[in-house]
Backbone of each chain as ProteinMPNN parsed JSONL, in Angstrom:
{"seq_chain_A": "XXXXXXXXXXXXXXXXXXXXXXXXXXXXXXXXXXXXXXXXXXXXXXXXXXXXXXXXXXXXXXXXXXXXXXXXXXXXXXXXXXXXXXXXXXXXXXXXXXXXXXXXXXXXXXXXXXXXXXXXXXXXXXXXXXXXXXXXXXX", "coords_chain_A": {"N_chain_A": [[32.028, 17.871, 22.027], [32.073, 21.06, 20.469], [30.095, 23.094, 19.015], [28.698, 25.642, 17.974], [27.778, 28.35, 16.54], [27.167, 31.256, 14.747], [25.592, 30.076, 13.247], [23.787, 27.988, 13.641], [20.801, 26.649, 14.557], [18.178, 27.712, 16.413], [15.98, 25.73, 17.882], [12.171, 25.51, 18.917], [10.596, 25.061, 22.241], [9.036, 21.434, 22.899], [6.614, 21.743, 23.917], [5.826, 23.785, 21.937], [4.276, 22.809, 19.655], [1.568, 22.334, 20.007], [0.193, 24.656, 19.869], [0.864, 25.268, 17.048], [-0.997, 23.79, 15.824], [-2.987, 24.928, 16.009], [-2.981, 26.309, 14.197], [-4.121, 25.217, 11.905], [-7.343, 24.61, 11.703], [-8.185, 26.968, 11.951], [-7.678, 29.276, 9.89], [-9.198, 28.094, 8.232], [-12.053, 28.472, 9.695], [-12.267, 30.98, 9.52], [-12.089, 32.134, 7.085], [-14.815, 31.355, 6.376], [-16.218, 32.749, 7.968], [-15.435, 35.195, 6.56], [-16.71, 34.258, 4.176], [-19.552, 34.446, 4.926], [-19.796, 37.196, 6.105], [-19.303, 39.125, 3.753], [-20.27, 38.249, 1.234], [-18.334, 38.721, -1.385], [-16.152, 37.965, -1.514], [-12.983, 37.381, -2.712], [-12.159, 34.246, -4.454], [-9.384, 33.323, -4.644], [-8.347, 35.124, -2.637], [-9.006, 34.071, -0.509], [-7.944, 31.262, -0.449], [-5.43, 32.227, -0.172], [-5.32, 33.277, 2.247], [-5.255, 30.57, 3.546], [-3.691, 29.52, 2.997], [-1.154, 30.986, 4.045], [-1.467, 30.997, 6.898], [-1.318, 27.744, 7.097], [1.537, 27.13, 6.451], [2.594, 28.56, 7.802], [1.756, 27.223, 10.136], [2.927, 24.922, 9.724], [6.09, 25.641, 9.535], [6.593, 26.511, 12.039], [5.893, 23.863, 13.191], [8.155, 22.815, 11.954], [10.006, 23.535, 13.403], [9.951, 23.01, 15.523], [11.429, 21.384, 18.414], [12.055, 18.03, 18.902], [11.253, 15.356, 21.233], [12.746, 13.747, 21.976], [15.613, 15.132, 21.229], [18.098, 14.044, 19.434], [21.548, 13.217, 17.888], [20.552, 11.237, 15.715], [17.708, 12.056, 15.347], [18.075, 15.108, 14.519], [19.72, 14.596, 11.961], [17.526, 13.356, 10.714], [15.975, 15.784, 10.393], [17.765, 17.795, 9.055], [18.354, 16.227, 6.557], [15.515, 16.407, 5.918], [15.356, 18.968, 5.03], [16.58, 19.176, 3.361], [15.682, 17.698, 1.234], [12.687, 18.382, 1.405], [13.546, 20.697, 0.147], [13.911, 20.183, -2.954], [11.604, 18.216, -3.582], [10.163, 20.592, -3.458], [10.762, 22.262, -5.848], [10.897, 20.887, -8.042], [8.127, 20.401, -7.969], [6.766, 22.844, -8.337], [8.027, 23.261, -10.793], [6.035, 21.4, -11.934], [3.591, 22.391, -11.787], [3.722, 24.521, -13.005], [4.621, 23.447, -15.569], [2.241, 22.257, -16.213], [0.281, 24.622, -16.036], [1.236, 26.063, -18.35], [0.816, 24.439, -20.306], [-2.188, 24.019, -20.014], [-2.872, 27.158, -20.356], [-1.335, 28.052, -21.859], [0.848, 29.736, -20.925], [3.572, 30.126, -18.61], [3.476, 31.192, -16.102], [1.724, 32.396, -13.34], [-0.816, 33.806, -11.513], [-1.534, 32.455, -9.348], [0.98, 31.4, -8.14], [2.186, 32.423, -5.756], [3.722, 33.79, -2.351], [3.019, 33.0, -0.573], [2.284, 30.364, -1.244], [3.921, 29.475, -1.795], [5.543, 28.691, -0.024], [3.942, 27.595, 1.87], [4.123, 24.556, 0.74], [6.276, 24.357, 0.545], [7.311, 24.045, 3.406], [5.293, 22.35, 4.013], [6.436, 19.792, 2.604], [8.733, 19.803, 3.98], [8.023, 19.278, 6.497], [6.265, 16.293, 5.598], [8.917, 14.924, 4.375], [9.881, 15.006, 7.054], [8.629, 13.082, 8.657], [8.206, 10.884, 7.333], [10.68, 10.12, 7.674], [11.012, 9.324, 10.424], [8.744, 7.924, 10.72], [10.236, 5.504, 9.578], [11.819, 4.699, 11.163], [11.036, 3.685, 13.133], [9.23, 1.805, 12.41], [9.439, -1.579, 12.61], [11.87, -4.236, 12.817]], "CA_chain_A": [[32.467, 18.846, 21.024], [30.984, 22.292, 21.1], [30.167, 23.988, 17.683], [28.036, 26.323, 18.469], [28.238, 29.797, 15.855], [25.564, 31.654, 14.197], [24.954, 28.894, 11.61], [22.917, 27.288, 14.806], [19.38, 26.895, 14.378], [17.665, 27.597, 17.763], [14.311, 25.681, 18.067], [11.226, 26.15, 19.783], [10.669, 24.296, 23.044], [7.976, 20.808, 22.774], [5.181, 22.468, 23.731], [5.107, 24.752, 21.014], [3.372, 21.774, 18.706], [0.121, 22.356, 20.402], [0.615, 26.047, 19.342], [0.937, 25.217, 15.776], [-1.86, 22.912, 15.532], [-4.149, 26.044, 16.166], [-3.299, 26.93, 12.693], [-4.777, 24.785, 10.409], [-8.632, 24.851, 11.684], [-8.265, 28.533, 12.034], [-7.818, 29.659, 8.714], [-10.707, 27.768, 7.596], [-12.696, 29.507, 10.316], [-11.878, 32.467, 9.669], [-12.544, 32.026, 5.541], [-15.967, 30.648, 6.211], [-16.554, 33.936, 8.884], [-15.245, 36.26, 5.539], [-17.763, 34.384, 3.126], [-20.997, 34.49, 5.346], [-20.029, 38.217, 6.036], [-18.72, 39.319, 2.773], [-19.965, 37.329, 0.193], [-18.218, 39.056, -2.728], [-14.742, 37.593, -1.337], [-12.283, 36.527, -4.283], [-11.84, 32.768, -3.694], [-8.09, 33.153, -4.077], [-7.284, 35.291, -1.24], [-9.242, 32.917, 0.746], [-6.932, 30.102, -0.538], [-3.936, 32.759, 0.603], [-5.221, 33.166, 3.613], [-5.484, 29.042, 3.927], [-1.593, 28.691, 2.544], [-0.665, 31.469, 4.636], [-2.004, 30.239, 7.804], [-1.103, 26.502, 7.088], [2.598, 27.979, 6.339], [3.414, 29.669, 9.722], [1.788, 25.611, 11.166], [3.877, 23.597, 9.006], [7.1, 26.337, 9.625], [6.343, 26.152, 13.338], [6.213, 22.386, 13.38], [9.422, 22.066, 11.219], [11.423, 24.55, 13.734], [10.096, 22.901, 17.003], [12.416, 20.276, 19.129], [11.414, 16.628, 19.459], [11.291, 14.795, 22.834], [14.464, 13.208, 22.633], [16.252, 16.189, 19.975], [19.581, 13.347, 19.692], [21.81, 13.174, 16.341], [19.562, 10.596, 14.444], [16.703, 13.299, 14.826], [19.104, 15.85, 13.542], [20.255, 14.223, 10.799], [16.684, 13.378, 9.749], [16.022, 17.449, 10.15], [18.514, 18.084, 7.858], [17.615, 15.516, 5.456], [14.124, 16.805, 5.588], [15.248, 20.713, 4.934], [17.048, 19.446, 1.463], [14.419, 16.941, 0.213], [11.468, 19.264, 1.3], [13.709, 21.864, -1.074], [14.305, 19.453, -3.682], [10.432, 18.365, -3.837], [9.509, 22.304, -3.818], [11.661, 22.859, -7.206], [9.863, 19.431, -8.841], [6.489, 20.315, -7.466], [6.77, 23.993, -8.897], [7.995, 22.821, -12.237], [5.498, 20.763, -12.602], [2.792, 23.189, -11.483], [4.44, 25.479, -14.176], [4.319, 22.798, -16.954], [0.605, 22.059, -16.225], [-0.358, 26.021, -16.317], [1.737, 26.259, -19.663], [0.096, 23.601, -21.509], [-3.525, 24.605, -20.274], [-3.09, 28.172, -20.514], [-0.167, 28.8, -22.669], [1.92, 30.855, -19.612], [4.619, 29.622, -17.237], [3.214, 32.225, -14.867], [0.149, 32.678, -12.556], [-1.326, 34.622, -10.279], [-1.67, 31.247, -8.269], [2.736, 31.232, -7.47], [2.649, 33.71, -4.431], [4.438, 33.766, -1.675], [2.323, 32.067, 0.578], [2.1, 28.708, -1.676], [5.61, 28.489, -2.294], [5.855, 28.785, 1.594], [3.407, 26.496, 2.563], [4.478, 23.566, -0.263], [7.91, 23.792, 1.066], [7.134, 23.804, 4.877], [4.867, 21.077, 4.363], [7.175, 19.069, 2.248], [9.681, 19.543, 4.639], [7.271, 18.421, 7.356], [6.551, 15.33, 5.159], [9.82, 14.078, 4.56], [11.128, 14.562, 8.145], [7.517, 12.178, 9.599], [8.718, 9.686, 6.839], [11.798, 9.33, 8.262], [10.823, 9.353, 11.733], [8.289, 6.55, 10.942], [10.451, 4.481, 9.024], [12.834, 4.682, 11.84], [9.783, 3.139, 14.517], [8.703, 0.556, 11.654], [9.376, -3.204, 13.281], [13.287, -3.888, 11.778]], "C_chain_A": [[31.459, 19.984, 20.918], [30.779, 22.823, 19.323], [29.314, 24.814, 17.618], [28.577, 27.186, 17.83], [26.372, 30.116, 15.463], [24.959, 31.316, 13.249], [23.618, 28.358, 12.368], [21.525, 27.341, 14.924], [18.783, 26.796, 15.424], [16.264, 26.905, 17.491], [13.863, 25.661, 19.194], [11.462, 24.705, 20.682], [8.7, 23.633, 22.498], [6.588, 21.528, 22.53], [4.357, 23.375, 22.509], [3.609, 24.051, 19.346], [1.911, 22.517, 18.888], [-0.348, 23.667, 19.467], [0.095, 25.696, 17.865], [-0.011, 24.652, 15.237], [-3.535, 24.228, 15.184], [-4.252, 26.382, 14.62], [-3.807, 26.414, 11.127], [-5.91, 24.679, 9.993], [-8.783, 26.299, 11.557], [-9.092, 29.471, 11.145], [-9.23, 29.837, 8.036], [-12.348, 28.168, 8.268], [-13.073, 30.66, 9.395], [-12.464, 32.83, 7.615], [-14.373, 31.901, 5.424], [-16.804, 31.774, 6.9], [-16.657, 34.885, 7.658], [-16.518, 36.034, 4.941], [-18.881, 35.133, 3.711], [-21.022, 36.436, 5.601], [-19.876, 39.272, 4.725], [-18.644, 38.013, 1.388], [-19.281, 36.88, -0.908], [-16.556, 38.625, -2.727], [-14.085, 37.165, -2.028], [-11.794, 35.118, -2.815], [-10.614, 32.455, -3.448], [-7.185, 33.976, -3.271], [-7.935, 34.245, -0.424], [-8.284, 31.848, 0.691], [-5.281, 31.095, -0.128], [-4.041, 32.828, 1.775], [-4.919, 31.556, 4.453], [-3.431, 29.131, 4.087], [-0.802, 29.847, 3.358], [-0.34, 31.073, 6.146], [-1.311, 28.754, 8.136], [0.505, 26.886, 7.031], [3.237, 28.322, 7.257], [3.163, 28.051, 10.422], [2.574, 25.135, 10.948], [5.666, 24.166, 9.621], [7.289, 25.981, 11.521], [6.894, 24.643, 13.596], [7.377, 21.83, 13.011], [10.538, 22.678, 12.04], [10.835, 24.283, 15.703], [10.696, 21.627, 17.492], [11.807, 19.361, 18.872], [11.492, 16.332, 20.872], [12.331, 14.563, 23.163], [14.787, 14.034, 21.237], [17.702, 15.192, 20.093], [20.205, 13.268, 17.898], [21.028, 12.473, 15.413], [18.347, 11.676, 14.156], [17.392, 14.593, 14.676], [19.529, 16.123, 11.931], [18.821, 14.001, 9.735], [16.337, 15.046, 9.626], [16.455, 17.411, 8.574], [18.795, 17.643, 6.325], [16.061, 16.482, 5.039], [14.266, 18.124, 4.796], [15.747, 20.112, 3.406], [15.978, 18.596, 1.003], [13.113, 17.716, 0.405], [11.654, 19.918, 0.112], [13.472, 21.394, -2.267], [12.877, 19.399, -4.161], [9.418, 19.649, -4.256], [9.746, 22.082, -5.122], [11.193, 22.189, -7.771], [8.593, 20.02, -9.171], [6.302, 21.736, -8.49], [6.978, 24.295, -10.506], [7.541, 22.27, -12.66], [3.945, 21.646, -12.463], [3.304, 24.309, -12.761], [4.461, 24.48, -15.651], [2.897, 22.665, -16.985], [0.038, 23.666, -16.378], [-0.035, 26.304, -17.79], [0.823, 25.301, -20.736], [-1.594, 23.424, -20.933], [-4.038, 26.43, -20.547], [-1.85, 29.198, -21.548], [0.916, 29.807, -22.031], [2.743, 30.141, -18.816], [4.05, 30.196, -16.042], [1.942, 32.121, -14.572], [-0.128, 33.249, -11.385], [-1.246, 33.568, -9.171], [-0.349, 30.867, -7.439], [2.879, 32.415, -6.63], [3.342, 33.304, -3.572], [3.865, 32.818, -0.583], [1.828, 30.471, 0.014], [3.045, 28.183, -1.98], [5.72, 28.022, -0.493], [5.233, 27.846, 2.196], [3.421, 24.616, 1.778], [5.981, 23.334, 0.536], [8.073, 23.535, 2.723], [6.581, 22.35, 4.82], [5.498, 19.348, 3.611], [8.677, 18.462, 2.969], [9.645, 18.343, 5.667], [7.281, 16.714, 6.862], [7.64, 14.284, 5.146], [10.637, 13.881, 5.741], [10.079, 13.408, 8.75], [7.74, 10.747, 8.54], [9.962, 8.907, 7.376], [11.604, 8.811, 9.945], [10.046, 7.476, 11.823], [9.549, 5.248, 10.03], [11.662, 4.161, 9.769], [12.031, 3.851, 13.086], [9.713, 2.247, 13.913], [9.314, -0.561, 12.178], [11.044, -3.031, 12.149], [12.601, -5.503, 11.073]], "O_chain_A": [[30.268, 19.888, 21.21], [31.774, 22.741, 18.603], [28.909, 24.57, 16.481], [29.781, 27.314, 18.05], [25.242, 29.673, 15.665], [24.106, 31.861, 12.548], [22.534, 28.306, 11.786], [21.107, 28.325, 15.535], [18.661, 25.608, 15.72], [15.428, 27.56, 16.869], [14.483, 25.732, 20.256], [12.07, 23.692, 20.336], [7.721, 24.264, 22.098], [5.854, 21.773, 21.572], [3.182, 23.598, 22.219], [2.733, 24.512, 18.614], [1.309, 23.138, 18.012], [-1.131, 23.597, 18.519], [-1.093, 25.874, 17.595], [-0.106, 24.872, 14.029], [-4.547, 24.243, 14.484], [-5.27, 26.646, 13.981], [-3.865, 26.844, 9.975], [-6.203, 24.62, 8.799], [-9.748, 26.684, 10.897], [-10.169, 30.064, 11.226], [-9.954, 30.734, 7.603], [-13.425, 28.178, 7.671], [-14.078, 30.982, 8.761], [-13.157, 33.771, 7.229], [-15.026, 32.335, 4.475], [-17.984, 31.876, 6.566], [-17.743, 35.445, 7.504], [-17.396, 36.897, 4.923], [-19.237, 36.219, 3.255], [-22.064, 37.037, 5.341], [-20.475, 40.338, 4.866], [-17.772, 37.321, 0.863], [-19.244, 35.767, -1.433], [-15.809, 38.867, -3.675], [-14.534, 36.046, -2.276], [-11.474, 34.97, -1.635], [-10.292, 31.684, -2.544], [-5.97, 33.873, -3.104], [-7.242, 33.581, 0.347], [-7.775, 31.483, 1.751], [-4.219, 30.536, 0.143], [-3.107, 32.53, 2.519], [-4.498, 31.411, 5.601], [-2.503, 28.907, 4.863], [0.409, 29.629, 3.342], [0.802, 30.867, 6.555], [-0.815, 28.549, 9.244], [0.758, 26.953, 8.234], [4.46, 28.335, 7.395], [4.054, 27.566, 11.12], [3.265, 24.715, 11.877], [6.43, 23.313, 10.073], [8.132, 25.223, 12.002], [7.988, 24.321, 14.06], [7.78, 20.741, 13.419], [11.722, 22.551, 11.725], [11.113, 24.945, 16.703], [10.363, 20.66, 16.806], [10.679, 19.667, 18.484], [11.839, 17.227, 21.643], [12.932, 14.888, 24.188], [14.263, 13.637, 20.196], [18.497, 15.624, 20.929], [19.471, 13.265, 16.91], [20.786, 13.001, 14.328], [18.056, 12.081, 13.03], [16.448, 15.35, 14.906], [19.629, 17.068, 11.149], [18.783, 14.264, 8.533], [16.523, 15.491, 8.494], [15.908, 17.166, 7.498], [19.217, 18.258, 5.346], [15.782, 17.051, 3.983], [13.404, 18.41, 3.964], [15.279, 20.611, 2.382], [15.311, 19.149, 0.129], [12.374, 17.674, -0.578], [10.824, 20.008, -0.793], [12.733, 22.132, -2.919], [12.566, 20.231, -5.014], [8.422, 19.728, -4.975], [8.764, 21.613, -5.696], [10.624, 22.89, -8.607], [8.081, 20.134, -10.285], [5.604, 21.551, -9.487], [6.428, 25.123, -11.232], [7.89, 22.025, -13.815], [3.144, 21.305, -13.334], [2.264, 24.748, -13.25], [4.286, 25.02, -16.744], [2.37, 23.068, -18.023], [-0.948, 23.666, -17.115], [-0.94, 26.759, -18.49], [0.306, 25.649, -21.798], [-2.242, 22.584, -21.557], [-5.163, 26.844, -20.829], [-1.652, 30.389, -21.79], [1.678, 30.523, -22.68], [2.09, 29.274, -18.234], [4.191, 29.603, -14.972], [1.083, 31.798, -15.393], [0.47, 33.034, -10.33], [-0.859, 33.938, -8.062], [-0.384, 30.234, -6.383], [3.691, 33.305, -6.883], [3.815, 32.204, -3.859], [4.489, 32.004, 0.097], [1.193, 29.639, 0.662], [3.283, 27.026, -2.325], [6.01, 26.898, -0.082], [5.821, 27.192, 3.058], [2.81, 23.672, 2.278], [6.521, 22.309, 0.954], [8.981, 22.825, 3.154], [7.117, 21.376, 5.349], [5.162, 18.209, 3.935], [9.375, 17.465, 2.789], [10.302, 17.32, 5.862], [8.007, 15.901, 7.435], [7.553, 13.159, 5.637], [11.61, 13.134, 5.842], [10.704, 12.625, 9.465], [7.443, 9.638, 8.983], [10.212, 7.708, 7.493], [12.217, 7.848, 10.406], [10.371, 6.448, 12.418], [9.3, 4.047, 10.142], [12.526, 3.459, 9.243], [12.745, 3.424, 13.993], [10.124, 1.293, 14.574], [10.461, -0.119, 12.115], [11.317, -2.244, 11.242], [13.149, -6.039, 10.11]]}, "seq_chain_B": "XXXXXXXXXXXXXXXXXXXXXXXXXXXXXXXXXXXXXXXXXXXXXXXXXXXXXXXXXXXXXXXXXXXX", "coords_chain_B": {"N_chain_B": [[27.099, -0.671, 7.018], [27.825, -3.232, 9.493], [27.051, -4.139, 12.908], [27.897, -4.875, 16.283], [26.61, -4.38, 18.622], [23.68, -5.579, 19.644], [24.523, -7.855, 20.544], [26.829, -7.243, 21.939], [25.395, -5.78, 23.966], [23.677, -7.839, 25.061], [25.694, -9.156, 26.768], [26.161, -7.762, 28.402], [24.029, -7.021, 29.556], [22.124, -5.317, 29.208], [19.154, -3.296, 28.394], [17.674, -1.836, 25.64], [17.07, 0.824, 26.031], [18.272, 1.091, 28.41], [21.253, 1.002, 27.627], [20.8, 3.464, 25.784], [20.136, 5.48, 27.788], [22.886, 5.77, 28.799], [24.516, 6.646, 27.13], [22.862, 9.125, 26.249], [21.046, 9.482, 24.216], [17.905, 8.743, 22.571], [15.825, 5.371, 22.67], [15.044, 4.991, 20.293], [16.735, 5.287, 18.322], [18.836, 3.722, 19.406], [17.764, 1.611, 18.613], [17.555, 1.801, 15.598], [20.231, 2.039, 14.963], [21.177, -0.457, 15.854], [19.698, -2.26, 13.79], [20.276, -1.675, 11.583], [19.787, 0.736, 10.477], [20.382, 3.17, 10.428], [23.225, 5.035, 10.711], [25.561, 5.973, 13.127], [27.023, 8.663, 14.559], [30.934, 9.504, 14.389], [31.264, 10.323, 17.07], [29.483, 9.076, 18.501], [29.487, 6.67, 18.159], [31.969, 6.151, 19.142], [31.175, 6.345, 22.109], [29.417, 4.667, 22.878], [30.706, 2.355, 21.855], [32.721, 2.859, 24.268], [31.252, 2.186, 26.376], [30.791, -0.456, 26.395], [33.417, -1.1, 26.738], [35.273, -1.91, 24.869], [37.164, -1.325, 21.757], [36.461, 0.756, 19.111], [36.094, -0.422, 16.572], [35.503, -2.768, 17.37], [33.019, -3.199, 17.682], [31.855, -1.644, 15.74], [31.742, -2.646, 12.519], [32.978, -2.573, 8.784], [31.159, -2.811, 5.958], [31.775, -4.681, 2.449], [29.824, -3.452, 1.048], [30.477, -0.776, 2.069], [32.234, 0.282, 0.943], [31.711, 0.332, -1.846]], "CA_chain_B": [[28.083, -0.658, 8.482], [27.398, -3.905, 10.853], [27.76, -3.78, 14.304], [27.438, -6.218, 17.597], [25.453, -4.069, 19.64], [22.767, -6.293, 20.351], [25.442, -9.122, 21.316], [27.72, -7.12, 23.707], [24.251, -5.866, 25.289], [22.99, -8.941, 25.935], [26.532, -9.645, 27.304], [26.603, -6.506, 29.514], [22.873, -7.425, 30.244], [21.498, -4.038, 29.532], [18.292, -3.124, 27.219], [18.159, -0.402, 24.879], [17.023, 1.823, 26.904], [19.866, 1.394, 29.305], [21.962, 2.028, 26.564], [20.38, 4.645, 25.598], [20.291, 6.761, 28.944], [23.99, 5.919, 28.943], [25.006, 7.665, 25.797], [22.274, 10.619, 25.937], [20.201, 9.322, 22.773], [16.536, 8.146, 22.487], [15.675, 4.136, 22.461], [14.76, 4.417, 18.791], [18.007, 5.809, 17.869], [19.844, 2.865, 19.382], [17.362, 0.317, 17.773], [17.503, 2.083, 14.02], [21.691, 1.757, 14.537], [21.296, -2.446, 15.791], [18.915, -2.764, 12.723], [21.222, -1.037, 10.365], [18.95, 2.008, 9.605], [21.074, 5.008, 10.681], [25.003, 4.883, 10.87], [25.991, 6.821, 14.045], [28.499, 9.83, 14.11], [31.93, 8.824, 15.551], [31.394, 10.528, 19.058], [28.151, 8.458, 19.575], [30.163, 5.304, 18.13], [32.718, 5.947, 20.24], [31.022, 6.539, 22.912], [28.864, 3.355, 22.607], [32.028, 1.489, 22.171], [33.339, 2.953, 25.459], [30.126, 1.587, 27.594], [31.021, -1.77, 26.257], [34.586, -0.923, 27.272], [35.875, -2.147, 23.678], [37.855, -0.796, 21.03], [35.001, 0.759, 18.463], [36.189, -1.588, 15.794], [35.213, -4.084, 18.079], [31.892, -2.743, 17.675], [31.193, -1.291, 14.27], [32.535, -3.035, 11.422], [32.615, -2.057, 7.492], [31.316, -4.259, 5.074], [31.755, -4.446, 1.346], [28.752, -2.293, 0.355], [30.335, 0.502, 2.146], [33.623, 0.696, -0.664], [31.04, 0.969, -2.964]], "C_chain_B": [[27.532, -1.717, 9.265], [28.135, -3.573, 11.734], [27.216, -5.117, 14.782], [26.709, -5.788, 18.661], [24.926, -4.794, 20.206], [23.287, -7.409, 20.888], [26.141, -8.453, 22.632], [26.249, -6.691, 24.558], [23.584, -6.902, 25.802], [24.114, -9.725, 26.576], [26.528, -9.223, 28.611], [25.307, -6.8, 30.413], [22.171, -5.843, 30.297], [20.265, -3.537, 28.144], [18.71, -1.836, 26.665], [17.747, 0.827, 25.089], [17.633, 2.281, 27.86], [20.763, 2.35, 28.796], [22.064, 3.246, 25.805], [20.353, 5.901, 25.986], [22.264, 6.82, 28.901], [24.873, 6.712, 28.079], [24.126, 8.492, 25.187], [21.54, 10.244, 24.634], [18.79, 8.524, 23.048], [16.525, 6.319, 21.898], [16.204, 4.124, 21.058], [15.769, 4.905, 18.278], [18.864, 4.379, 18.426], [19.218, 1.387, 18.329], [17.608, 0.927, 16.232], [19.354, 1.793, 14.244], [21.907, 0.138, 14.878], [20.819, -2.723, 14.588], [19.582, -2.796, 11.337], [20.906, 0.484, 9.679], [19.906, 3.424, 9.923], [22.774, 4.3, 11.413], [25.275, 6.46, 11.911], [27.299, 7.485, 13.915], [29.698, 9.133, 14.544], [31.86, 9.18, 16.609], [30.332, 9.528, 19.41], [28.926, 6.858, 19.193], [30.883, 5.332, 19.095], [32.198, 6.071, 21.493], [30.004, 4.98, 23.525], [29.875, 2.111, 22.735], [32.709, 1.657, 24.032], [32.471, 2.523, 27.168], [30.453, -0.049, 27.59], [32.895, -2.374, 26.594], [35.802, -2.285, 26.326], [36.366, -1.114, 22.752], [36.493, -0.626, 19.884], [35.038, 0.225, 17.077], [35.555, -2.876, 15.798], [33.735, -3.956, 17.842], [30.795, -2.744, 16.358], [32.137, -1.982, 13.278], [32.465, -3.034, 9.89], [32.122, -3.463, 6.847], [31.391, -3.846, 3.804], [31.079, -3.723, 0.842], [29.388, -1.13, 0.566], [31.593, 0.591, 1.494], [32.867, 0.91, -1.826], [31.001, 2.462, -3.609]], "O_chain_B": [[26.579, -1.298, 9.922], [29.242, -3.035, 11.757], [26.546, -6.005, 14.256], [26.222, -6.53, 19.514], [25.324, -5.014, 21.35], [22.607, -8.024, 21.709], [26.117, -8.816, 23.808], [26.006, -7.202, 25.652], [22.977, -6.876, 26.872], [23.832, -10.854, 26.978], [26.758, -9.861, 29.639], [25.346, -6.841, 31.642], [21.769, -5.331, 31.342], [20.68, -3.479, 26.986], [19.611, -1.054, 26.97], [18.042, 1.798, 24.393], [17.68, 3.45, 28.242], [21.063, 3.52, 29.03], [23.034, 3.849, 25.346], [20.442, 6.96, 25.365], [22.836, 7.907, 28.976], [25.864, 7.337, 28.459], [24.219, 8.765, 23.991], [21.594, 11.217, 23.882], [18.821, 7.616, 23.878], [17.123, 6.009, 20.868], [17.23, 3.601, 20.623], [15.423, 4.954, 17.097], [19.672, 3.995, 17.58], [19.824, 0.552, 17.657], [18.014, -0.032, 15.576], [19.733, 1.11, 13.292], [22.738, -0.495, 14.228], [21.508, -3.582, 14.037], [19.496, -3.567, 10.381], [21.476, 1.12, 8.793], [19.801, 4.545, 9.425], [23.133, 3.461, 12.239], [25.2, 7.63, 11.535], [28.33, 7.079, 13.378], [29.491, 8.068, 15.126], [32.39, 8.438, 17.437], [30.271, 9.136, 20.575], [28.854, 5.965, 20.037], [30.61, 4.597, 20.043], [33.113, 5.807, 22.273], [30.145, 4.49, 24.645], [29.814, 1.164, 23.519], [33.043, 0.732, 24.773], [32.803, 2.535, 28.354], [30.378, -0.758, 28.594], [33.393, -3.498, 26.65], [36.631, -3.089, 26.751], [35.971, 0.033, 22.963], [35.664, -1.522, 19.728], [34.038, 0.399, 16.381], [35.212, -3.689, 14.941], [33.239, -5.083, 17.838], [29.741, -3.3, 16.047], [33.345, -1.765, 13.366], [31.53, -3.789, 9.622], [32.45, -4.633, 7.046], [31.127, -2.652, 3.66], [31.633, -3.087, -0.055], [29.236, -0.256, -0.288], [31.998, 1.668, 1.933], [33.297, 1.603, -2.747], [30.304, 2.69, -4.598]]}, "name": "protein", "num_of_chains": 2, "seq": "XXXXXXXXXXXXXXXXXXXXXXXXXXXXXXXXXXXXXXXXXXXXXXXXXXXXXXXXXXXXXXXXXXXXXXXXXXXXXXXXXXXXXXXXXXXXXXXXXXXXXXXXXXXXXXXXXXXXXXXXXXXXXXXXXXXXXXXXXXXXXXXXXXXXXXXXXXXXXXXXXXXXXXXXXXXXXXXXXXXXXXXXXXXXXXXXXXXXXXXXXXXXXXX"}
């Protein structure tokens, strides 16, 4: 059966893992390069640059093939993309009740774009390596 | 959903990796559907059924949990 439209999520070929892996020592490079040259660095772009960085790995990793890509690893995908979301919307409301009742605000400079991005990539990540292992686990 | 998988293959005489190359899916995909962990689409049932050259009834069978 062919279904093939522009709903179709193309992913990256295996290899690209390796790729993605580059991005999580990087960052922290690259933060630790800013301080020693630039001491006066605010600490939370460094943590954007981290969740930015980590963000594009986790996104990467969640949009590259498996070995054997067959419907059970599919289906966990697609599991993973709504419970990653699901966990975002939790995680965020509870990050939003904890700022409110120490600072009296719903809001913070700390909800950018690059921590919603890397919370939901890596939540995604998460729940698809849960399923994966609990699919290997001894029956 | 039970099935007999692991009976007609040890009828047919073929591991799950046989089975596996034969209907295009990874080992651990045929062991998580013998175990019970993942309920296969109907093309890969049927198609599973049609290596064992049974009817895919013969194969997969409902049980009470799944009217739940």
């Amino acid at each position: 059966m062919n279904n093939r439209s522009f709903l179709t999520v193309p992913l990256l070929p295996t290899a690209w893992k390796k790729f993605a892996y580059l991005f999580f020592p990087l960052p922290i490079l690259l933060v630790i390069g800013l301080a020693f040259s630039n001491p006066d660095t605010d600490p939370n772009e460094a943590a954007q640059i981290i969740y930015g960085f980590w963000a594009i790995g986790f996104g990467i990793l969640n949009l590259t093939r498996e070995k054997v890509e067959d419907e059970m690893i599919q289906s966990f995908r697609l599991q993973a993309f709504q419970t990653g979301f699901f966990w975002l919307i939790w995680g965020l409301g509870a990050l939003m009740l904890i700022n409110y009742l120490r600072f009296d605000r719903l809001t913070s400079e700390m909800f950018t774009a690059y921590l919603v991005l890397f919370l939901l990539n890596l939540y995604i990540y998460a729940a698809f390596q849960v399923q994966v292992y609990q699919s290997k686990k001894e029956n | 959903m039970k099935n007999t998988i692991k009976i007609e293959r040890a009828r047919h005489n073929l591991t799950q990796q046989d089975l596996a190359d034969k209907v295009a899916v990874s080992r651990q995909t045929i062991n998580s559907i013998e175990a019970g962990k993942y309920v296969p689409s109907t093309v890969l049932a049927l198609k599973i059924a049609k290596v064992f050259e049974l009817p895919v009834e013969a194969v997969f069978q409902l049980e009470d949990l799944d009217f739940e």
